[in-house]
C-alpha positions as CSV (number, residue, x, y, z in Angstrom):
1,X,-18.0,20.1,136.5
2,X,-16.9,18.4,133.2
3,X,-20.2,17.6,130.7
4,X,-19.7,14.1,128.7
5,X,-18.0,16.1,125.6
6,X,-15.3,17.5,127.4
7,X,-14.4,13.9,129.4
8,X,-14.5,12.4,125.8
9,X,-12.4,14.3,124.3
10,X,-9.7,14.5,126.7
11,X,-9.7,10.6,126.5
12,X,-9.4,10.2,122.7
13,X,-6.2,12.9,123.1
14,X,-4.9,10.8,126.3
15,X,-5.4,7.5,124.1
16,X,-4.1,8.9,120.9
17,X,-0.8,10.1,122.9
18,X,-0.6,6.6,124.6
19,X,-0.9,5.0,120.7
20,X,2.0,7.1,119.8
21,X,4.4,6.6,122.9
22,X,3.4,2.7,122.1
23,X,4.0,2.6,118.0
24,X,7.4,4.7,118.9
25,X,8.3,2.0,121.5
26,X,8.3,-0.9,118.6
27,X,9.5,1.9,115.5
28,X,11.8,3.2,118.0
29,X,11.0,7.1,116.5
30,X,11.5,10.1,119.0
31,X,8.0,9.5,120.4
32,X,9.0,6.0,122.2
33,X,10.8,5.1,125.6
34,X,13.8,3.6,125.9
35,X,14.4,1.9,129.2
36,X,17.2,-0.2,127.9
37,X,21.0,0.1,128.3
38,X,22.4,2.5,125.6
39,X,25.8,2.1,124.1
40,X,28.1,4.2,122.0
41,X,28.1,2.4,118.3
42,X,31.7,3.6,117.6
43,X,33.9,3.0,121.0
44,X,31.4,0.4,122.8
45,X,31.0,2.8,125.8
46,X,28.0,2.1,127.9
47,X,26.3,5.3,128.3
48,X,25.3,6.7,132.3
49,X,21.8,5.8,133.2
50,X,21.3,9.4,134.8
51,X,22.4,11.5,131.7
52,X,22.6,15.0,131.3
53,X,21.1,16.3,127.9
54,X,24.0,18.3,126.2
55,X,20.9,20.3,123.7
56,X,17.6,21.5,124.2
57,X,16.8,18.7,121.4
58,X,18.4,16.0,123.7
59,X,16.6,17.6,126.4
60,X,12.8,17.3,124.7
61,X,13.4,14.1,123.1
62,X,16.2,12.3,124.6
63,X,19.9,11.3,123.6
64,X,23.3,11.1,124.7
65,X,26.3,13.1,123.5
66,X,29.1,9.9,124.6
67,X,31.8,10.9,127.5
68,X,34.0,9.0,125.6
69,X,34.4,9.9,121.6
70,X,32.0,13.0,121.8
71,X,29.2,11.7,119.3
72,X,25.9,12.4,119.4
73,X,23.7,10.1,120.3
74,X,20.0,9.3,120.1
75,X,17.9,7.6,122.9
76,X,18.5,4.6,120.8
77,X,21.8,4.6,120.6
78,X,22.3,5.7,117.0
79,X,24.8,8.2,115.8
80,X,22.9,11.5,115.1
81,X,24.5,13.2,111.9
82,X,24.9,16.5,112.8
């Protein structure tokens, strides 16, 4: 099926992904994953676990537009400038 090449090189892709999903979870950049609680920096609204993305950008990367004051949000809870 798959020669040694191929199986090596889809594993240094696979581990270079999992090094950037793990250097965005500590610089909290777009690449990371938030699995905390997010809240609104201007009215101190806790955001909905289940969210519904507002943009196709909140959509790929994550964010919250808040029910509340109507920021934008991203997955880390800071204000997006707009």
């Amino acid at each position: 099926m798959f020669s040694a090449e191929v199986g090596l090189i889809i594993s240094v892709i696979a581990g270079l992904l999992l090094a950037l999903v793990i250097f965005g979870i500590f610089a909290r950049n777009k690449w990371g994953i938030n699995t905390g609680t997010v809240v609104c920096p201007g009215c101190k609204t806790a955001q909905p676990a289940f969210r519904k993305p507002a943009s196709l950008k909140q959509a790929l990367w994550g964010g919250y537009t808040c029910p509340t004051c109507h920021r934008e949000l991203d997955k880390w809870g800071r204000e997006v400038s707009v």
